[in-house]
C-alpha positions as CSV (number, residue, x, y, z in Angstrom):
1,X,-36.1,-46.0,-17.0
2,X,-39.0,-45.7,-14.9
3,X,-42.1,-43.1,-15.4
4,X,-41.2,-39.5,-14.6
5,X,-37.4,-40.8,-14.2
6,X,-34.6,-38.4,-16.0
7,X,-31.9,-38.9,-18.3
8,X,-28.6,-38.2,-17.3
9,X,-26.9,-35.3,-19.6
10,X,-23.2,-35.1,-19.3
11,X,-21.4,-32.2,-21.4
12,X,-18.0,-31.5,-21.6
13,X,-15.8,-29.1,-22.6
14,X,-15.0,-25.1,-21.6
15,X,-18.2,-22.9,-21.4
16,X,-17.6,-19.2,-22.0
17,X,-18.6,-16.1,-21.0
18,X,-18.1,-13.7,-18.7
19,X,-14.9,-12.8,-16.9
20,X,-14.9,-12.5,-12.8
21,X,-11.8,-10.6,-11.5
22,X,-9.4,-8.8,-8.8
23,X,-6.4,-6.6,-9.3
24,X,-4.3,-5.8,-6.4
25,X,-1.1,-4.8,-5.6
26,X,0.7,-1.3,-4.7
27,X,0.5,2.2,-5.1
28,X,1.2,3.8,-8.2
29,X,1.4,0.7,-10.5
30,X,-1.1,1.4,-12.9
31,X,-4.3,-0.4,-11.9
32,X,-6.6,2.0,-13.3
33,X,-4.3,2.0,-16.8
34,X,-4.8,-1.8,-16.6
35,X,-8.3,-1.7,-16.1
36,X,-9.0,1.1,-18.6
37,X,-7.9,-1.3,-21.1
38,X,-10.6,-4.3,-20.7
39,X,-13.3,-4.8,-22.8
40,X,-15.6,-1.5,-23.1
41,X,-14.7,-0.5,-19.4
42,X,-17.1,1.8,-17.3
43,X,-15.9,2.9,-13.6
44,X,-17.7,2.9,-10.6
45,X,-15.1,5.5,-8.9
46,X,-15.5,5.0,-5.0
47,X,-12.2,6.9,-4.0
48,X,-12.1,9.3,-6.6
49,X,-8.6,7.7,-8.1
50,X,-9.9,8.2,-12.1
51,X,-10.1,12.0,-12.1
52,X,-6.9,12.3,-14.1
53,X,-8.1,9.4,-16.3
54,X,-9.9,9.7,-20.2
55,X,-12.2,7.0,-18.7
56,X,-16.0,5.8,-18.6
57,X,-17.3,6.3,-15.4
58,X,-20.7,6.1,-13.6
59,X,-21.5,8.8,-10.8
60,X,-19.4,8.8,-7.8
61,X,-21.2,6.4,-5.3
62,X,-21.8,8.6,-2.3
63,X,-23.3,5.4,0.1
64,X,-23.6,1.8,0.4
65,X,-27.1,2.0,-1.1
66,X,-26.2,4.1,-4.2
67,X,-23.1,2.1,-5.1
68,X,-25.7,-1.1,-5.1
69,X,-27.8,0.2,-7.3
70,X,-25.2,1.3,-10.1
71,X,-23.8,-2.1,-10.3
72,X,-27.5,-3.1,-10.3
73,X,-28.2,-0.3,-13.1
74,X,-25.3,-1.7,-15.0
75,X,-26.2,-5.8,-15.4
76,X,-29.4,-4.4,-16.8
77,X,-27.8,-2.2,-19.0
78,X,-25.1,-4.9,-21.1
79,X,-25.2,-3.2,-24.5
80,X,-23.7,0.3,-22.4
81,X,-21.1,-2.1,-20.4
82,X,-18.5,-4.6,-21.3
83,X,-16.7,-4.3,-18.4
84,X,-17.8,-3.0,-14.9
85,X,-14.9,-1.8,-13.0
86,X,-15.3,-1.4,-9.1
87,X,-12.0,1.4,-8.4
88,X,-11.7,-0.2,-5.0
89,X,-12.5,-2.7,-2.8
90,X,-11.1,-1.3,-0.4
91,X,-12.9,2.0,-0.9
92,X,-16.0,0.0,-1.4
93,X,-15.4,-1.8,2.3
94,X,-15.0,1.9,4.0
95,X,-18.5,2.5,2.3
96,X,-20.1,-0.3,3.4
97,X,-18.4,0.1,7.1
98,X,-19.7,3.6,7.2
99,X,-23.3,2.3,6.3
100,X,-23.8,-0.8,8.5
101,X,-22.7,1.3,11.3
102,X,-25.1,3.8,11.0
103,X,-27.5,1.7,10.8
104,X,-27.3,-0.5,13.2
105,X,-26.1,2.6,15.8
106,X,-22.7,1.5,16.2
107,X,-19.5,3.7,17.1
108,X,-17.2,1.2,15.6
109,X,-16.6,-2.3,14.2
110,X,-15.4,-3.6,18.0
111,X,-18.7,-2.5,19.4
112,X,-20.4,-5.2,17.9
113,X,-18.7,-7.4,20.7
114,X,-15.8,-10.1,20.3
115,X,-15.7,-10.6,16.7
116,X,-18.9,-10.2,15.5
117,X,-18.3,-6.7,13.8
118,X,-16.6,-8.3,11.2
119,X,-18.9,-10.6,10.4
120,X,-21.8,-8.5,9.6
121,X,-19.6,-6.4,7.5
122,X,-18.8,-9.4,5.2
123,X,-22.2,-10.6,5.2
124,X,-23.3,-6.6,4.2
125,X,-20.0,-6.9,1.3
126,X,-21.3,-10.0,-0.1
127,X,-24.0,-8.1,-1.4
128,X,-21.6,-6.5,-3.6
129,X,-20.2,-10.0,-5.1
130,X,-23.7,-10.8,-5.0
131,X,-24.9,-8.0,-7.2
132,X,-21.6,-8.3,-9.9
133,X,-22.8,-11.7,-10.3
134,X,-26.1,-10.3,-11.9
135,X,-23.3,-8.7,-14.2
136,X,-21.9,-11.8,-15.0
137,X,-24.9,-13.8,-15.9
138,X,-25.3,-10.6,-18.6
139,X,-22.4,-11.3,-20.0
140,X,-20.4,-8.1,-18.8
141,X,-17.1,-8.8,-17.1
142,X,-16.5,-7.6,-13.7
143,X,-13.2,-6.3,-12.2
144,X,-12.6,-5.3,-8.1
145,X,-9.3,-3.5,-7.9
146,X,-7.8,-3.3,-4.5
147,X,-4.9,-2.1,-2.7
148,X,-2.7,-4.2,-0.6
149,X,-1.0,-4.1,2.4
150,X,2.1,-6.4,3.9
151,X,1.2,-8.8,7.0
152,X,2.8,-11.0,9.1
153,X,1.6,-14.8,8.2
154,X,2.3,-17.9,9.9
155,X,1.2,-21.3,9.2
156,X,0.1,-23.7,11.5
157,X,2.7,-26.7,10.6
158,X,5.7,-24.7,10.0
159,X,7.9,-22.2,12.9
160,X,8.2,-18.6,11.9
161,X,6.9,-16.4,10.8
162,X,6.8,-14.5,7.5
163,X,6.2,-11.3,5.4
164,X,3.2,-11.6,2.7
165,X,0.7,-9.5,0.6
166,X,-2.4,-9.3,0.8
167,X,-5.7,-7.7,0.5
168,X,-6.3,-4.1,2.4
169,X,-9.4,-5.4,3.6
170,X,-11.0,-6.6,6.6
171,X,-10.3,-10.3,7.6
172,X,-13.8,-11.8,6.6
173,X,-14.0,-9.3,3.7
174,X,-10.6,-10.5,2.0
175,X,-11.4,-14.3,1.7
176,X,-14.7,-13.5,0.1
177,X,-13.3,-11.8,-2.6
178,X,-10.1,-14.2,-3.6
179,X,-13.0,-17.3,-3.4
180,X,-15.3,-15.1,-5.3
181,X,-12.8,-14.0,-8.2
182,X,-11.8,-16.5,-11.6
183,X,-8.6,-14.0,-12.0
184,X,-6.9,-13.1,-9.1
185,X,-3.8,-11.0,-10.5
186,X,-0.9,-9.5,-8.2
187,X,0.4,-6.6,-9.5
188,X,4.1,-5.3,-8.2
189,X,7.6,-4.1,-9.2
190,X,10.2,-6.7,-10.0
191,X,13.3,-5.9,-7.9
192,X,16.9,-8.0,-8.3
193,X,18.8,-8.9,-5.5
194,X,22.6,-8.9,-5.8
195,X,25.4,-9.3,-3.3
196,X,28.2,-7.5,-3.5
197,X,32.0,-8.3,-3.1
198,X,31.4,-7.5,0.6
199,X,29.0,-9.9,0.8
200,X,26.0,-6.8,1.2
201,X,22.8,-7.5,-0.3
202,X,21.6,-4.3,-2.9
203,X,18.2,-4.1,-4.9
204,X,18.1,-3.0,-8.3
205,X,15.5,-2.1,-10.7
206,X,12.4,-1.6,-9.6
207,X,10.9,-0.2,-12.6
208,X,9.7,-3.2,-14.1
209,X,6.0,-3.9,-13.5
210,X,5.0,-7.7,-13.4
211,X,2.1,-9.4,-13.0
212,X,1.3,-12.6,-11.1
213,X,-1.2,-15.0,-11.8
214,X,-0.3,-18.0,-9.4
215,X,-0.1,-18.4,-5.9
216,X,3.4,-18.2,-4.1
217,X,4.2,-17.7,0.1
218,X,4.9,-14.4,-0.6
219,X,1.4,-13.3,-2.4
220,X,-2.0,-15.0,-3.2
221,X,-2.5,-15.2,-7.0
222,X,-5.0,-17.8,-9.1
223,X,-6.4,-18.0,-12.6
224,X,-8.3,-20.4,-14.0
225,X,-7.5,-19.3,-17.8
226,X,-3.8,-21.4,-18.5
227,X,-2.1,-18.2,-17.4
228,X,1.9,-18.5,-16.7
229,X,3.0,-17.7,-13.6
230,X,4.2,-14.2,-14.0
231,X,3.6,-11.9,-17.5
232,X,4.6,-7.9,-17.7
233,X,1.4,-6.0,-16.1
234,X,0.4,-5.5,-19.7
235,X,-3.3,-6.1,-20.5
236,X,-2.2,-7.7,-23.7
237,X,-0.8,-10.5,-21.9
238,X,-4.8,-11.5,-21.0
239,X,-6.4,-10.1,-23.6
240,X,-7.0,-13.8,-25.3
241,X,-9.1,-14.7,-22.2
242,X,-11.8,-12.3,-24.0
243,X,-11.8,-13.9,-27.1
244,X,-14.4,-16.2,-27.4
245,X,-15.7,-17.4,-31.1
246,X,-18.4,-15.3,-31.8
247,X,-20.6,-16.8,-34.9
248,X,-19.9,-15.3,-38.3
249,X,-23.2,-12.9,-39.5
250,X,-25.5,-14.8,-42.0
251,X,-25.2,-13.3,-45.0
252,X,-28.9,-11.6,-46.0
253,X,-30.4,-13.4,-49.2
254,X,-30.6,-11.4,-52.2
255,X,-34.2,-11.2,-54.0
256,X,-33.7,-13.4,-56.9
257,X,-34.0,-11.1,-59.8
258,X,-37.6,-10.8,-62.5
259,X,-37.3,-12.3,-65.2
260,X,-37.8,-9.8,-68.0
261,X,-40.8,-9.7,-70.2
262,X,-40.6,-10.8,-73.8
263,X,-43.6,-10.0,-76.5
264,X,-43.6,-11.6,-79.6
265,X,-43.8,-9.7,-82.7
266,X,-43.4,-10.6,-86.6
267,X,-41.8,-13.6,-85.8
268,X,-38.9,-12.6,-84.0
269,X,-38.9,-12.4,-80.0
270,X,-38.6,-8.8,-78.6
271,X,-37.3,-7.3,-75.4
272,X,-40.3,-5.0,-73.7
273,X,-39.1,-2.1,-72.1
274,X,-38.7,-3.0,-68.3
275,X,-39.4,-0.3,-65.7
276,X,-36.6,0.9,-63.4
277,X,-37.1,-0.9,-60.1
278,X,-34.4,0.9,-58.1
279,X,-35.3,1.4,-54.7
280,X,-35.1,5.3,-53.3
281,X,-33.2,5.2,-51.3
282,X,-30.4,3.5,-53.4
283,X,-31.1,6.6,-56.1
284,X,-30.9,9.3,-53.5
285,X,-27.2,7.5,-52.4
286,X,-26.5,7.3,-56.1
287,X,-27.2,11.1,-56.6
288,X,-25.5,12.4,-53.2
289,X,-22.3,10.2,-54.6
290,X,-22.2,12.1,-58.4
291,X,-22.7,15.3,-56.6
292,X,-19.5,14.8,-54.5
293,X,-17.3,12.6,-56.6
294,X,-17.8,9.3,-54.8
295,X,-16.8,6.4,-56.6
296,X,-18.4,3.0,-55.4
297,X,-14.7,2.2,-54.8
298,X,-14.5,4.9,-52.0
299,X,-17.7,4.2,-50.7
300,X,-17.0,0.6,-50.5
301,X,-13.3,1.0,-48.7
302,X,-14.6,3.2,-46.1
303,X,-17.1,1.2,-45.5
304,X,-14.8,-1.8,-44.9
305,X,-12.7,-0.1,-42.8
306,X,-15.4,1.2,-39.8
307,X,-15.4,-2.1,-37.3
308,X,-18.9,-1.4,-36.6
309,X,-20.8,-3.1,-39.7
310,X,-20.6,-6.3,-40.9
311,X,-19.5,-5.2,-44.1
312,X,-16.4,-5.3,-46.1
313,X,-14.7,-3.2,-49.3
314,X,-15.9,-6.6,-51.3
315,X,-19.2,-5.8,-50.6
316,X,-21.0,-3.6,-53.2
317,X,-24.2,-1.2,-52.7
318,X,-26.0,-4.1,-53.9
319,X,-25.3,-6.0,-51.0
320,X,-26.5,-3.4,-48.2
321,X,-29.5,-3.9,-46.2
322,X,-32.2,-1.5,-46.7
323,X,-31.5,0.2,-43.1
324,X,-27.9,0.4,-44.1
325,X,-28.3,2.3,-47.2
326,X,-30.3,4.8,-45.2
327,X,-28.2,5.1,-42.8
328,X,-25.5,6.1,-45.1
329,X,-28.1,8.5,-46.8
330,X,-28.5,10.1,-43.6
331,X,-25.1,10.8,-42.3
332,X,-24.0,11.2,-46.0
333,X,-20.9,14.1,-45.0
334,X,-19.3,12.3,-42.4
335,X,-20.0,9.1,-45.2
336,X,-18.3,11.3,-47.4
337,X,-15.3,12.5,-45.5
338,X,-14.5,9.4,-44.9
339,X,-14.7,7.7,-48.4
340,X,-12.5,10.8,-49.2
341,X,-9.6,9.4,-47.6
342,X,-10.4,6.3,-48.5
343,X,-11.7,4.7,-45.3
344,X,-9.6,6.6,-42.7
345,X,-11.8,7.7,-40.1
346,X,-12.0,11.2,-38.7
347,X,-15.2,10.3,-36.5
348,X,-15.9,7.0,-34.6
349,X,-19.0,8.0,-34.3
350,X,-20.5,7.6,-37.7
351,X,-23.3,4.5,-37.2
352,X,-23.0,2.2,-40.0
């Protein structure tokens, strides 16, 4: 190799992180349900479809400008988001419609002249993609639902025409966001077809909610996570594609303990009194537990149970960190209550 030459570095295998994803398909199937269920979801509501939804949402973006800067807000925010949600696309579109008109003067997206409308509204949308892939690169998943409509397609080397679905969004906008997504999901009803004795074809069903993960004629569908064609429009069906390793906590070393003191006296080696090193705030959790009939048992199970700390029932006070212990100290009655019924928790909120 020559002087200021480089190395080639060649890795391989799958590289993690963050998930980029769209969810279409038709009315009333239960987008916002699905979406409600990723990873630490938080809404950016542009058509005001969560109302009726227990959800995380940011504040209603009233322009083009304002919903920019909450997905901005949001990738710089990823301990508050796991999952940015944008509740539609095709919301989102009007928005940006509605803003690059008015700037630029315009009564509508023909008055641009012969085509050209529609190309300065996807090069205004891409700033959306553009801005979720900030979220990405901090690690917080981003999801586009959208709405879709039925179209007529035809394709160059075949006669006829047929039926499809696809994106409700502008013909430059739509393409952008199917190349953009890693998860492109179609979300419908399954129907059966039967014929009769007559000959008569009758649909049944229709209750059924299926998702689609592949691309057919009918409907444009990709993944690039080993999905099967078509799952129930469950979000436990994906829920894997979330769950990368994550490194297991180092435990923290434990001080090595004194040795104790020894004097000599008359011939015979005796033990000196040693002093009681307890730390404070282990006696104050020691006292608040005799006071309210804590065993270390108790304490120990509910502190297993809480998801939030990396602790389990086989660890013992002994083991807790000295920010642990005072946390405990300092929400001792919720501690309490919980360690009562031995680890069932009344409130999630409890922050140990």
């Amino acid at each position: 190799m020559g002087v200021g030459e480089m190395s080639l570095t060649i890795n391989r295998g799958i590289i993690g992180g963050a998930v980029k994803a769209c969810v279409y398909g038709i009315e009333g199937i239960g987008k916002t349900t699905f979406a409600s269920k990723w990873p630490d979801a938080v809404f950016i509501d542009c058509e005001g479809g969560t109302k009726r939804y227990d959800v995380a949402r940011m504040i209603d973006p009233r322009n083009w400008k304002m919903l920019l800067s909450e997905i901005k807000e949001a990738s710089e925010n990823p301990g508050d988001v796991g999952t940015l949600v944008i509740d539609t696309a095709d919301a989102a579109e009007a928005i940006c419609k509605a803003y690059i008109l008015d700037r630029d003067n315009k009564d509508g997206i023909e008055s641009y002249g012969y085509g050209k409308g529609y190309t300065v509204l996807a090069e205004e949308f891409r700033k959306m993609l553009d801005a979720l892939d900030n979220c990405i690169e901090a690690g917080i998943n981003a999801l586009v639902l959208a709405h879709c409509q039925i179209k007529k397609f035809e394709q160059p080397d075949e006669a006829g025409a047929y039926d499809r679905y696809e994106l409700k969004l502008e013909k430059k906008c739509s393409p952008l966001l199917k190349e953009w997504a890693d998860l492109l999901l179609f979300a419908n009803f399954k129907t059966d077809v039967m014929k009769d004795e007559n000959n008569k074809v009758h649909a049944s069903g229709g209750t059924k909610r299926v998702m689609y993960a592949q691309r057919r004629a009918s409907y444009d569908a990709k993944n690039r996570f080993g999905l099967p064609a078509s799952m129930p429009f469950d979000y436990a069906e994906i829920a894997h594609i979330f769950d990368a390793p994550k490194p297991e906590p180092k435990p923290e070393p434990k001080p090595e303990p004194k040795p104790e003191p020894k004097v000599e006296g008359m011939g015979i080696l005796e033990e000196a009194k040693v002093e009681d090193v307890t730390p404070d705030n282990v006696r104050a959790l020691h006292k608040l537990m005799e006071r309210d009939s804590i065993t270390t048992d108790m304490l120990a199970m509910a502190v297993g149970a809480n998801p939030k700390n990396k602790y389990t029932a086989a660890n013992c006070i002994a083991d807790y960190s000295e920010k642990f212990v005072d946390s405990l100290v300092a929400h001792w009655d919720s501690v309490a209550g919980s360690a009562r019924s031995y680890g069932l928790y009344a409130n999630d909120d409890i922050p140990f």
